[in-house]
PyMOL Python script that loads the backbone (N, CA, C, O; Angstrom):
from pymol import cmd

cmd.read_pdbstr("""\
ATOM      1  N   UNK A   1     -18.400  -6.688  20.147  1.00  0.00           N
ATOM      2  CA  UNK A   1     -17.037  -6.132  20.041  1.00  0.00           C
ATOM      3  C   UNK A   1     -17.084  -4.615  20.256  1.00  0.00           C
ATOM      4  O   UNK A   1     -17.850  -3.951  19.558  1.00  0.00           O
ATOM      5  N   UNK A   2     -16.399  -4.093  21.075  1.00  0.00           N
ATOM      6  CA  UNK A   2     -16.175  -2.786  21.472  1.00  0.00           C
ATOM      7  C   UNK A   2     -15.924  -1.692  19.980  1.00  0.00           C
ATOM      8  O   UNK A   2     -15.289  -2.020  18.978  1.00  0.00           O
ATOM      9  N   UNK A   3     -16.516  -0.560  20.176  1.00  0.00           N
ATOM     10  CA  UNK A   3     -16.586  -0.185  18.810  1.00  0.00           C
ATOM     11  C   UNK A   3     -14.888   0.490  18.482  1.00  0.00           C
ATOM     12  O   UNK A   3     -14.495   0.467  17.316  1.00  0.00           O
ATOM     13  N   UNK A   4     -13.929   1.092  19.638  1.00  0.00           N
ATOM     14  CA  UNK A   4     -12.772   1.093  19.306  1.00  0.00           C
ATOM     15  C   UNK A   4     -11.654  -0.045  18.795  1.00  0.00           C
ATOM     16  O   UNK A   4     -10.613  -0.046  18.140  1.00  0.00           O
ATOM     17  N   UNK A   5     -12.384  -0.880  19.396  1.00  0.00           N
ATOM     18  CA  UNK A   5     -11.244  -1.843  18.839  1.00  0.00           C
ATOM     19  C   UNK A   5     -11.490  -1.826  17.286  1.00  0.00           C
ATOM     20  O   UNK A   5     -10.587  -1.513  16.511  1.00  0.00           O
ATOM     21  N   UNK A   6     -12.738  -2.172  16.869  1.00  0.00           N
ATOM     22  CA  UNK A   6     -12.947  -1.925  15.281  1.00  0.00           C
ATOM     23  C   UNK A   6     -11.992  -1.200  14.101  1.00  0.00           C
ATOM     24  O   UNK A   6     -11.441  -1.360  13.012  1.00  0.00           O
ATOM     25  N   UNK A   7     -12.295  -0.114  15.399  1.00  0.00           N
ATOM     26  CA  UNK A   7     -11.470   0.854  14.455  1.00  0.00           C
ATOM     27  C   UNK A   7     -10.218   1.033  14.479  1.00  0.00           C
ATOM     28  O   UNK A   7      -9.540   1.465  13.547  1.00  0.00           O
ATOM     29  N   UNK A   8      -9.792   0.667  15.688  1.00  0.00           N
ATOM     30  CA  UNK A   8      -8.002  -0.072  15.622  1.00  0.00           C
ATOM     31  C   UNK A   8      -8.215  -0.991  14.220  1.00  0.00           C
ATOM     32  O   UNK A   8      -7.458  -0.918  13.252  1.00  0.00           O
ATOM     33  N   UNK A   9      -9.138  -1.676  14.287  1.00  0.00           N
ATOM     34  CA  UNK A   9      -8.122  -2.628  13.468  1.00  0.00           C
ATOM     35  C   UNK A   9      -8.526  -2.248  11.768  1.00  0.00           C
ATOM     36  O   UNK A   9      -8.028  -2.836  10.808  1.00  0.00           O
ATOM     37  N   UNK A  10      -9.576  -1.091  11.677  1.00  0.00           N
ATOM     38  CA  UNK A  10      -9.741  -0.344  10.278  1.00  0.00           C
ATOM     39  C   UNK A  10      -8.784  -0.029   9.884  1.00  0.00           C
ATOM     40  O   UNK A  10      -8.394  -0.155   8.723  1.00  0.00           O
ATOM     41  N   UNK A  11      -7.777   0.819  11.497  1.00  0.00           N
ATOM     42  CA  UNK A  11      -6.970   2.023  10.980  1.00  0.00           C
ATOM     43  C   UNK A  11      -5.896   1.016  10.485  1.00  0.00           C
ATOM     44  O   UNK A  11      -5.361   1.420   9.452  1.00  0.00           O
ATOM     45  N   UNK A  12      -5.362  -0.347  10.987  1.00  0.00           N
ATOM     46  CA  UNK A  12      -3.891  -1.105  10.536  1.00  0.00           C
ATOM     47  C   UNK A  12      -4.010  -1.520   9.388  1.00  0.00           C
ATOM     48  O   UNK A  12      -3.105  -1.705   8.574  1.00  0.00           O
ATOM     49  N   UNK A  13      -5.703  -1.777   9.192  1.00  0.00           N
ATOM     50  CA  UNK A  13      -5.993  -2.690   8.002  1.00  0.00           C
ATOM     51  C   UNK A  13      -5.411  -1.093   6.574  1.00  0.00           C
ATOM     52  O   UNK A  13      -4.547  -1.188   5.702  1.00  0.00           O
ATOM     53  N   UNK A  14      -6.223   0.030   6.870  1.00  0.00           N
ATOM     54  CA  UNK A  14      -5.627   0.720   5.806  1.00  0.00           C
ATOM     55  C   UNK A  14      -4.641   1.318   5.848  1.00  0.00           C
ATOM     56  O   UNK A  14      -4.442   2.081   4.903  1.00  0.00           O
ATOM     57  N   UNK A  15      -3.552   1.236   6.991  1.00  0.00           N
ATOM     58  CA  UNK A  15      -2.228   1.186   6.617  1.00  0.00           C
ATOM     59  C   UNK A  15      -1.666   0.231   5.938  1.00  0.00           C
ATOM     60  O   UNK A  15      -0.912   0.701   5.086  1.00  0.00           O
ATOM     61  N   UNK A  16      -1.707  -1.054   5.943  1.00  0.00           N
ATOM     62  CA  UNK A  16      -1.631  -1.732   5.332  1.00  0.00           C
ATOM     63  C   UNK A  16      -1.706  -1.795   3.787  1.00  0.00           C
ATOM     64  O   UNK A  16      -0.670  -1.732   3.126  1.00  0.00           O
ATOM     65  N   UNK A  17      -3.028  -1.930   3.156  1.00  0.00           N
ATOM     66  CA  UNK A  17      -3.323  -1.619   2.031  1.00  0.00           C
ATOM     67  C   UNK A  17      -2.679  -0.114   1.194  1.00  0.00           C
ATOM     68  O   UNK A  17      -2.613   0.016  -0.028  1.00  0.00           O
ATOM     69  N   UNK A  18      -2.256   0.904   2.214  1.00  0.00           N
ATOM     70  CA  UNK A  18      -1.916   2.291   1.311  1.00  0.00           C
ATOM     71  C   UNK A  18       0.027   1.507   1.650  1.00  0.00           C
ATOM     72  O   UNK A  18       0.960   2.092   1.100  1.00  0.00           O
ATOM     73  N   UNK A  19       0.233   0.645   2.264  1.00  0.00           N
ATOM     74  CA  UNK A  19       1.671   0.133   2.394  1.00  0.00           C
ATOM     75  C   UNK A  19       1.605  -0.373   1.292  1.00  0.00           C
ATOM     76  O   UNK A  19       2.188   0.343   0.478  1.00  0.00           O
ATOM     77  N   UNK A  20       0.843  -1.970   0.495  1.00  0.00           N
ATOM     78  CA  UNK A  20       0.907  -2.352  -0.369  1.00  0.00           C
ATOM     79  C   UNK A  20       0.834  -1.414  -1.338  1.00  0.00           C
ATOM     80  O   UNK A  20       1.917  -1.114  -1.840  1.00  0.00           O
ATOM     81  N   UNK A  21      -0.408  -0.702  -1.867  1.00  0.00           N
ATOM     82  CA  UNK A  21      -0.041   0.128  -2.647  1.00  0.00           C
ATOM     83  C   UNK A  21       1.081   1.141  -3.086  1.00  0.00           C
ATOM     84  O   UNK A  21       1.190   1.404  -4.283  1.00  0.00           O
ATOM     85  N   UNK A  22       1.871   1.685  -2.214  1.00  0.00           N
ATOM     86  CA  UNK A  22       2.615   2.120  -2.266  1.00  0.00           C
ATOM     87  C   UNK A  22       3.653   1.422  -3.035  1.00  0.00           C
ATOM     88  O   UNK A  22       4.161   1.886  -4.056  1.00  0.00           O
ATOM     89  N   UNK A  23       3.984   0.147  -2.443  1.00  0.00           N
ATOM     90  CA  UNK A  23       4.796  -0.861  -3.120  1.00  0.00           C
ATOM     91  C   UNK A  23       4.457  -1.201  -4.265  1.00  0.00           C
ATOM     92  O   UNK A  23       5.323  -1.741  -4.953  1.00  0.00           O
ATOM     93  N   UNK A  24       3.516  -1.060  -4.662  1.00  0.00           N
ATOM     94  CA  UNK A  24       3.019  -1.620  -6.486  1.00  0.00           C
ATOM     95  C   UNK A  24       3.449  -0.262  -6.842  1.00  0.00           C
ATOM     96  O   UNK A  24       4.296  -0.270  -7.735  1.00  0.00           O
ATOM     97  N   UNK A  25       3.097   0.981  -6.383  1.00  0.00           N
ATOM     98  CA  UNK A  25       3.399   2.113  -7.166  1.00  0.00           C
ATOM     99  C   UNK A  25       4.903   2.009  -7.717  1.00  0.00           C
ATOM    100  O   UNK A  25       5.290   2.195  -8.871  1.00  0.00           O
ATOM    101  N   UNK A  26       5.772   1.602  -6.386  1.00  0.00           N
ATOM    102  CA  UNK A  26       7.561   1.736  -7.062  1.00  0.00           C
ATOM    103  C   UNK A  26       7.505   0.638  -7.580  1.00  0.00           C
ATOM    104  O   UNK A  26       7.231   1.033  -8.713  1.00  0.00           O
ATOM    105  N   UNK A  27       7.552  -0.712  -7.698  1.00  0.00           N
ATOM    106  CA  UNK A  27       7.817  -1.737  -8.768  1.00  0.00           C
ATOM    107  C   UNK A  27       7.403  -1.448 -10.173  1.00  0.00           C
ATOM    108  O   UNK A  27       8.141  -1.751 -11.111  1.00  0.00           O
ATOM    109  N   UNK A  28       6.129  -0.813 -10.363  1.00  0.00           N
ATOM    110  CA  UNK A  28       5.535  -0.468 -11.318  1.00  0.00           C
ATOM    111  C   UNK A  28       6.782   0.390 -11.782  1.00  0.00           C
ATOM    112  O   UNK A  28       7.577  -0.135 -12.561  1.00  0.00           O
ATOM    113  N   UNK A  29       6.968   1.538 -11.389  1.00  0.00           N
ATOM    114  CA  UNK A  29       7.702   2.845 -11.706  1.00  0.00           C
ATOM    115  C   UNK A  29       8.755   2.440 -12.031  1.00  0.00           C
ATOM    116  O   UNK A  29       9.075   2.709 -13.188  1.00  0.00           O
ATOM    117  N   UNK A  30       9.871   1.531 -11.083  1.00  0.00           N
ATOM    118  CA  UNK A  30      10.950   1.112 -11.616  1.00  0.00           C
ATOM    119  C   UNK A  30      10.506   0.649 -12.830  1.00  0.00           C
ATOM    120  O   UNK A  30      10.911   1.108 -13.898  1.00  0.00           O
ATOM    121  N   UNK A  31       9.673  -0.259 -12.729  1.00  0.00           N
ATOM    122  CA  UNK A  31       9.616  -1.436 -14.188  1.00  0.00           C
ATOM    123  C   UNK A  31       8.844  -0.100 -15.872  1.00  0.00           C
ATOM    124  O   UNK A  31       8.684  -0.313 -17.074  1.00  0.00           O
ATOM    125  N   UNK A  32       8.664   0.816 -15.210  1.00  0.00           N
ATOM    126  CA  UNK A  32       8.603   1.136 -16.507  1.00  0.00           C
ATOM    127  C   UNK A  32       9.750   2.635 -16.357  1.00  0.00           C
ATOM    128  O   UNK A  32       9.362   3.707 -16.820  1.00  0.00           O
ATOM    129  N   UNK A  33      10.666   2.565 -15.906  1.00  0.00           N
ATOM    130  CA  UNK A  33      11.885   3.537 -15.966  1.00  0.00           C
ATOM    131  C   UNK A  33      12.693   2.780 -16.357  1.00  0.00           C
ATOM    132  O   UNK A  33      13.701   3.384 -16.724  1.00  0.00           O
ATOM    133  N   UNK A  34      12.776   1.453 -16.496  1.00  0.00           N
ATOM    134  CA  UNK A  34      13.525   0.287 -16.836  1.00  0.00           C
ATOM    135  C   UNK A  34      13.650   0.189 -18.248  1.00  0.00           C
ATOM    136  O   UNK A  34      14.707   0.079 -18.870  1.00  0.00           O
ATOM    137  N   UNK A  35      12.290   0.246 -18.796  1.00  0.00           N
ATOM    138  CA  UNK A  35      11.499   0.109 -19.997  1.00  0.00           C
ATOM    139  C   UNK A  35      11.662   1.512 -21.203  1.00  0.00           C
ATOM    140  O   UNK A  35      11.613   1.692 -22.420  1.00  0.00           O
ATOM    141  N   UNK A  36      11.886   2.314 -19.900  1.00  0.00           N
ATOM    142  CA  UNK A  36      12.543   3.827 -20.917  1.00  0.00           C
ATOM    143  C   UNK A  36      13.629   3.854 -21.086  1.00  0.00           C
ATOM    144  O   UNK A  36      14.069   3.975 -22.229  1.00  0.00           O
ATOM    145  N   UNK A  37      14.409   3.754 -20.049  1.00  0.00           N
ATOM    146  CA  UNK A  37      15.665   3.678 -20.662  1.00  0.00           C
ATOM    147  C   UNK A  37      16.398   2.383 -21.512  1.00  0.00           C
ATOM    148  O   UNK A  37      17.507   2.566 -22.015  1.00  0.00           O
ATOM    149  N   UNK A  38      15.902   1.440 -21.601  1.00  0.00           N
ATOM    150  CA  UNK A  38      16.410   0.606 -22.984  1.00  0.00           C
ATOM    151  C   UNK A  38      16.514   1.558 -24.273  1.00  0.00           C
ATOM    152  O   UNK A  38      16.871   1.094 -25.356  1.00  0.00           O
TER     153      UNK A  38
END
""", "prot")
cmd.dss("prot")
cmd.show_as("cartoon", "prot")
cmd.util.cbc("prot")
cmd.orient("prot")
């Protein structure tokens, strides 16, 4: 396998993962801004 393609698919794979993360960061955040203001 060509060594660029690799790294194409490093670079989607950790967009990906900093996408998910991102998304746990705000569910998290809502769910405990949720939790403060009760």
């Amino acid at each position: 396998m060509p060594r660029f393609i690799t790294y194409i698919i490093q670079q989607k794979n950790m967009k990906i993962t900093e996408h998910i993360a991102k998304a746990k960061g705000q569910t998290q955040r809502r769910f405990l801004g949720s939790e403060l203001s009760r």
